[in-house]
C-alpha positions in Angstrom: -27.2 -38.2 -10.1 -25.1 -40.2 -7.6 -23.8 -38.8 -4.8 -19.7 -37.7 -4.8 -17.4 -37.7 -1.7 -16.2 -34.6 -3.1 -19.3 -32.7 -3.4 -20.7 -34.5 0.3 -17.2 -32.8 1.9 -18.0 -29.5 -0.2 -21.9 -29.3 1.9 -22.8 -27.0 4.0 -25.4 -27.1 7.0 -28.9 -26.0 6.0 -31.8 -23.7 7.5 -34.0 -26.8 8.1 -33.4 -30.7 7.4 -32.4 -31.5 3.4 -32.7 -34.8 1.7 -30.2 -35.4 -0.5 -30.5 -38.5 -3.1 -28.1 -41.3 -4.1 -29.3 -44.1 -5.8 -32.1 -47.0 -5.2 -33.5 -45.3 -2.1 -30.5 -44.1 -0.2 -30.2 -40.6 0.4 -28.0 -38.4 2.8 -30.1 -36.2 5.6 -28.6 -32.9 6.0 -29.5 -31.6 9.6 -29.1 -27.7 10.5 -26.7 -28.7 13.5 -24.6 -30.0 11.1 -25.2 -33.8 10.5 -24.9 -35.8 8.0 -26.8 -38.7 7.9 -28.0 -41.6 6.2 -30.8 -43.1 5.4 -32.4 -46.2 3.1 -35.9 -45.1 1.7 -37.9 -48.6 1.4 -41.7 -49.9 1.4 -42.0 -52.9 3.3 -46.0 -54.6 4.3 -47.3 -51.5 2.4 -46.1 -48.9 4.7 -42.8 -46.7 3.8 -39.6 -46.6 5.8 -36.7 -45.7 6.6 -33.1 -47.3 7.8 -30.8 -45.3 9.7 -27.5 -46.5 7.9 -24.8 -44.6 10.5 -23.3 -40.6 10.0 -21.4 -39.3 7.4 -18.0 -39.5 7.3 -17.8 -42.7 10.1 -19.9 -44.4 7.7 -18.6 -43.5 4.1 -20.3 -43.1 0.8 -18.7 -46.9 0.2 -19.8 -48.3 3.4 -23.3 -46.4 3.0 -24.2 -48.3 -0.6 -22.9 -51.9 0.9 -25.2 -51.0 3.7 -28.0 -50.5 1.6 -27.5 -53.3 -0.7 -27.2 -55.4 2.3 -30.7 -54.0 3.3 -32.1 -54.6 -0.2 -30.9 -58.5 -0.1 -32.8 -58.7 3.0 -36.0 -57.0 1.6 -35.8 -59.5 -1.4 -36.4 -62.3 1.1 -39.2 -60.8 2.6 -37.5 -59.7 6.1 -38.0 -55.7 7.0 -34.2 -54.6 7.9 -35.1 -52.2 10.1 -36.6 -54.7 12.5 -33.5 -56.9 11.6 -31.6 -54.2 12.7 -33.7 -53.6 16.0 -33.0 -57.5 17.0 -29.3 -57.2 16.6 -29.2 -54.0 19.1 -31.3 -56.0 21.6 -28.7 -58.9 21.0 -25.4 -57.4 21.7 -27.8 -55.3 24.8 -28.0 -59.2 26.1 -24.5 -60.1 25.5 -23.1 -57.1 27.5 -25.6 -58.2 30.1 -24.5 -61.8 30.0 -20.9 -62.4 30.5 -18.8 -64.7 32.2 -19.1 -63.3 35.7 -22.5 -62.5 35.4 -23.6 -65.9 35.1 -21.1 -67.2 37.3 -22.2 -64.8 40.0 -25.8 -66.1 39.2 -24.9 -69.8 39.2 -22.8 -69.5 42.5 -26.3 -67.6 44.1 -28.1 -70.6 42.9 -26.0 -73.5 43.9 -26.0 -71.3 47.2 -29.6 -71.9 47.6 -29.6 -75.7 46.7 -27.5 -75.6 50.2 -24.1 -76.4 48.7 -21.2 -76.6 51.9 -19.7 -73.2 52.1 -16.3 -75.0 51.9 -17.3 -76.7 48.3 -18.9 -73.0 47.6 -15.2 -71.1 48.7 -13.4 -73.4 46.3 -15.8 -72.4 43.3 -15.4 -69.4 43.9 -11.6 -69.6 44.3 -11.7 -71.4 41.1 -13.9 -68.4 39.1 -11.5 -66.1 40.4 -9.2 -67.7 38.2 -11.1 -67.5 35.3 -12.9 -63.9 36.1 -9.7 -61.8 34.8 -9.7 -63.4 30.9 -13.1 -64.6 30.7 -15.2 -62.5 33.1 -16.1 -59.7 30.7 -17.0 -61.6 27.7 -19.8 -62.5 26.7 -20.6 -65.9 27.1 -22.0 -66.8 23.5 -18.6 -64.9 22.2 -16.1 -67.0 24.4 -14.5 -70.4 22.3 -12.9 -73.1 23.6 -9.3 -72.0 22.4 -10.1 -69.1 24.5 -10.8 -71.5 27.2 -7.9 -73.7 26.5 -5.4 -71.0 26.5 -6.1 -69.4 30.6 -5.9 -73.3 31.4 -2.6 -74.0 30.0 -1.7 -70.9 31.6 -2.2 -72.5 35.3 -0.9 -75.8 33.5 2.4 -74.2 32.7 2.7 -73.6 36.8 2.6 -77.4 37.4 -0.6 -77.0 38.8 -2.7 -79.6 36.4 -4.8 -81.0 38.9 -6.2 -77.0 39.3 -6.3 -76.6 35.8 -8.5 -79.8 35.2 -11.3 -78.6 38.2 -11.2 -74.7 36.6 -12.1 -76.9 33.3 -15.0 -78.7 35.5 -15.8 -75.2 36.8 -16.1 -73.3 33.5 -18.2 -76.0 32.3 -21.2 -76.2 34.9 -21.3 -72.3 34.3 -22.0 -72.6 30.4 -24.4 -75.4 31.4 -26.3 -72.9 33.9 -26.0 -69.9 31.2 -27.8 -72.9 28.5 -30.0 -73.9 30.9 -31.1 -70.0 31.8 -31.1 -69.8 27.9 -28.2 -67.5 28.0 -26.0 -69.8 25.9 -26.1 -73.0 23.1 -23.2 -74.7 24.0 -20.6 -76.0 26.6 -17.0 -75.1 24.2 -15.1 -76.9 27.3 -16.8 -80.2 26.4 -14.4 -80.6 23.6 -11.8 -79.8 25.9 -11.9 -83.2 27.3 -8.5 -84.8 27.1 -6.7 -81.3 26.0 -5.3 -81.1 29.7 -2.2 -82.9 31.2 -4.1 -85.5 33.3 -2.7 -84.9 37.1 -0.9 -87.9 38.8 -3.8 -88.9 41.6 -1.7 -89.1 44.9 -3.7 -91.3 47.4 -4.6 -89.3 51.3 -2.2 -91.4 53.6 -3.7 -94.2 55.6 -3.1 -96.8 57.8 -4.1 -100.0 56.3 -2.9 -103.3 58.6 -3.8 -104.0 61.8 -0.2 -104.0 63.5 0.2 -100.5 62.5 -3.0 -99.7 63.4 -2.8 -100.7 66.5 0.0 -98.5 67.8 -2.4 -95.7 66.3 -4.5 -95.7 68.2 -3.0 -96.6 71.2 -1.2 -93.2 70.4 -4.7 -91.6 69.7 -6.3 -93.1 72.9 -3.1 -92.0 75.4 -2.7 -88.4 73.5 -1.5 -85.8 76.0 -3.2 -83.1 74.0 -6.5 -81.2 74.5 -9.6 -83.3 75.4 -11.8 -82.4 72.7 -9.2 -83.2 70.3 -8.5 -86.5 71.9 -12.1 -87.2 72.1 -12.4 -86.3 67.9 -9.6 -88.4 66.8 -11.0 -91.8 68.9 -14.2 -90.9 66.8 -12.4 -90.3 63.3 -10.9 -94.0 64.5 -14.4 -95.6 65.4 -16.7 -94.0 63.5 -14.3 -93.1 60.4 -16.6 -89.8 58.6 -15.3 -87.7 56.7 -13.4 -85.1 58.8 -15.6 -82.1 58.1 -18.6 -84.4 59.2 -17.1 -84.3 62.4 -15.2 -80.8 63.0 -18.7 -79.5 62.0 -21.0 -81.7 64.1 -23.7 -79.6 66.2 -25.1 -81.6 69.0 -28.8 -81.7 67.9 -27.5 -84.3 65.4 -26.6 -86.9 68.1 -29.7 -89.4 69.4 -27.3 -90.7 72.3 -30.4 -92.7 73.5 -31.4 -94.5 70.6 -27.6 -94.4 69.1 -27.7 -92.5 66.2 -26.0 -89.7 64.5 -27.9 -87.8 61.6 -25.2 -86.0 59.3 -27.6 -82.9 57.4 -27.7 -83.1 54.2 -25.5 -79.8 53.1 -22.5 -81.1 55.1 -22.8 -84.2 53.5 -20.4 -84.7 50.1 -23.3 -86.9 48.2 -25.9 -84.2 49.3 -28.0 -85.9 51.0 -28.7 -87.0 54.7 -26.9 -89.7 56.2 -27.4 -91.6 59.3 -24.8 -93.6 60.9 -25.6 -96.1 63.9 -23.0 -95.4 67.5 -21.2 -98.1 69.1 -21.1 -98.0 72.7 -18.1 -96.9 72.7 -18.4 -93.7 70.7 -21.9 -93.3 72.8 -19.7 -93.1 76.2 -17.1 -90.8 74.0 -20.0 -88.8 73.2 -21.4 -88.4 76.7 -18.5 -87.6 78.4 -17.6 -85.3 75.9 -20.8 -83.3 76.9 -20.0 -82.5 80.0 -17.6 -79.9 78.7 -19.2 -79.3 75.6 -23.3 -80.2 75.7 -24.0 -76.4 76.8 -22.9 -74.8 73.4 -23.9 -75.5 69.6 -20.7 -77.2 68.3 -19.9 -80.5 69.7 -15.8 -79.5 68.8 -15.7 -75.7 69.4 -12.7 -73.9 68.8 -10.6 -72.8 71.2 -10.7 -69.2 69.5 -14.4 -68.9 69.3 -17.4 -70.9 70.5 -19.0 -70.6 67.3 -16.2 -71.9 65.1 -15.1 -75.4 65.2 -11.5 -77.1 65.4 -10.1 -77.3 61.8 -8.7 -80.1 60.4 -5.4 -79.1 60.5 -6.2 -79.5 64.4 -6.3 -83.3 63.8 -3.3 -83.3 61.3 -1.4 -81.6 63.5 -2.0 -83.9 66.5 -1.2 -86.7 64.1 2.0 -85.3 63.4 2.6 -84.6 67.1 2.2 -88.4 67.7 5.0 -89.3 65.6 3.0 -90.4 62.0 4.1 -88.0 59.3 1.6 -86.3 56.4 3.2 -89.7 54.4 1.8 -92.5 56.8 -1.6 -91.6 58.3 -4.0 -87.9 58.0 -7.4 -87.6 59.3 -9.3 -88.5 56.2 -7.7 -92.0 56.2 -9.3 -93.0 59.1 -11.9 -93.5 56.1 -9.4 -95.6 54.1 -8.4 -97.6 57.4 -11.2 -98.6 58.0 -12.5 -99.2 54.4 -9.8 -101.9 53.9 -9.9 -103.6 57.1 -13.7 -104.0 57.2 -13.8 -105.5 53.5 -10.5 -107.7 54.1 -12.4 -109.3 57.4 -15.0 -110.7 55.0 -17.5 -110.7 57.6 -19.8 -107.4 56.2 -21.2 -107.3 53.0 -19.2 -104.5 50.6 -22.4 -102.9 49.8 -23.0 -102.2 53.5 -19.2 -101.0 54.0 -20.0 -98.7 51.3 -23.5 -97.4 52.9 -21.7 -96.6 56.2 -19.0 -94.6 54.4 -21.8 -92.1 52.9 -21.3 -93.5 49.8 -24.2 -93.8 47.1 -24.9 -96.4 44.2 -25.4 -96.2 41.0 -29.5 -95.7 41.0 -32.6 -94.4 43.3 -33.2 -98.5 43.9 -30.0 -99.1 45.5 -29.5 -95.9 47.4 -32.9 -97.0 49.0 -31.4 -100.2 49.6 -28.3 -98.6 51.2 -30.6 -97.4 53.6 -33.1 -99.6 54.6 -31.9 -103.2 54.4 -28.4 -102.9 55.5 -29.0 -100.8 58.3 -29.1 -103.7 60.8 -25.9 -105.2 59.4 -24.8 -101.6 59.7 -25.1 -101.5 63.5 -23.1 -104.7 64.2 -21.0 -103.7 61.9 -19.9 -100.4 64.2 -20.2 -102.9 67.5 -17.7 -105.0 65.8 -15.5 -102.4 64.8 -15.8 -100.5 68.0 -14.8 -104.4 69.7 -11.8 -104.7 67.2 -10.5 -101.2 68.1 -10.9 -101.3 72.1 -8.9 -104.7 71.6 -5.8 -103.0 69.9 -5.5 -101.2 73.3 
């Protein structure tokens, strides 16, 4: 006969373990302690089983038969359920051990080793920490892209789009590190693409005509301020890198014989090492410079600590001082100063322009190209430029 609730509340805990039947191999385990369990009876590769189905009265006398007839669908096409069942513990065992921050942390540790610049590294991380309080203990196969949507319109509703379109970029490189670790399938913020208010782009401030120019950098050349600062903003103006390049520089980069300055690759925003040829100019710059500075590591140390260089606020700030407001001129625009002026002369090919600002084509073949056969034009480029500048003075 079928089992009843009534009689299964009416039990009583036996001497030793009782079996007691249902119907089509589920029975109830009665345990001396007092537990009430059950159990699917089954034959499956010519051995006989049994499936834990949960304890009596979590799992009712309902639940227990849709359990088992769950089991029974499963044995009709050939597949054991107690393995079945063994598989989906070891599943949601690798989805608690693979959430969000998990594989964030992971893919931060790895980028970490590919030598990614501790500033790019801060602002990932910044960005996470965004993420981290809705997402971070998920797992990351459970997490949808509404999910997703919903913690970036929350920074979206703070005007901050432009934040809310990187934490998008952000998100997405981790699912693309949990699918390539074999953590996840997909990337749910790909179809987020164009679900986000697209942030007006507001240009850095430069400089970009020579008249104006040239009372910059008389300013620059006469400024009143501390040498070393001086000496870095005549540098931004001749040899126009991007800022950090320069705050950064160590002196074991500089070939003042033979000219050269070898940015490392992790400083680097493409990643990869790039050479730049010195005008005379930023040569003598350089050499006077290392009288006060040649003895330590950092070419710009900071006045706090040796072992920290000048920020770029440093340069802002001496901008500012000088008269030119965050509107007209900062110290990345030296890039955009000279980006216009040298392509408006007409005299240097725009390819070789390009190769001098660190930037990279398309392809392997033309970032070899970038390399090799314009580094000649390169170097009279810089002469040229270094000429132009001294005669604004």
């Amino acid at each position: 006969m079928p089992l009843t609730d009534a009689q299964i509340r009416r039990l009583k805990a036996p001497e030793k373990d009782k079996k007691l039947s249902d119907s089509q191999g589920l029975y109830l385990l009665l345990k001396p302690a007092g537990g009430q369990l059950w159990r699917l009876a089954y034959r499956f590769g010519g051995k006989q089983k049994a499936l834990a189905l949960g304890k009596y009265p979590q799992v009712s006398l309902l639940d227990a038969r849709q359990k088992r007839d769950a089991a029974k669908a499963l044995l009709a096409k050939g597949i054991d359920p107690a393995s079945r069942a063994k598989a989906e513990k070891v599943e949601v065992a690798l989805s608690s051990a693979n959430t969000f921050n998990i594989i964030a942390d992971d893919m931060l540790s790895k980028v970490t080793r590919d030598g990614l610049a501790e500033t790019t590294l801060a602002k990932k991380r910044w960005l996470l920490n965004l993420a981290r309080s809705e997402l971070g203990r998920r797992p990351i196969r459970d997490i949808t892209a509404s999910e997703i949507l919903a913690s970036l319109q929350k920074i979206e509703a703070l005007g901050n789009y432009e934040t809310a379109r990187r934490l998008r970029a952000t998100i997405g490189q981790v699912f693309r590190f949990a699918i390539a670790t074999a953590r996840a399938d997909n990337d749910p913020t790909f179809g987020l693409r164009g679900a986000l208010t697209t942030p007006k782009v507001v240009h850095r401030a430069a400089i970009t005509d020579w008249q104006r120019l040239a009372g910059l950098i008389r300013c620059v050349w006469e400024y009143e301020g501390s040498y070393e600062t001086r000496a870095a903003l005549k540098l931004m103006a001749l040899l126009y890198p991007r800022p950090g390049e320069l705050r950064l520089a160590e002196w074991t980069e500089f070939d003042l014989k033979n000219a050269t300055w070898t940015i490392p690759a992790p400083r680097t925003k493409m990643r990869r090492e790039h050479r730049k040829p010195l005008s005379g100019a930023a040569v003598e710059i350089l050499e006077e410079l290392y009288q006060l500075t040649g003895s330590r590591l950092l070419v710009f140390p900071s006045v706090s600590s040796t072992k920290r260089p000048i920020s770029e606020n440093t340069l802002n700030a001496a901008l500012r001082r000088m008269g030119f407001t965050k509107e007209e001129m900062t110290a990345h625009g030296f890039r955009a100063t000279a980006s216009t002026l040298l392509n408006e002369s007409g005299k240097w090919n725009p390819d070789a322009i390009e190769a001098e600002l660190g930037h990279v084509g398309a392809d392997e073949v033309r970032r070899a190209y970038h390399r090799a056969v314009y580094w000649d034009e390169r170097v009279r480029m810089a002469n040229w430029w270094a000429a132009e500048i001294r005669q604004l003075l």
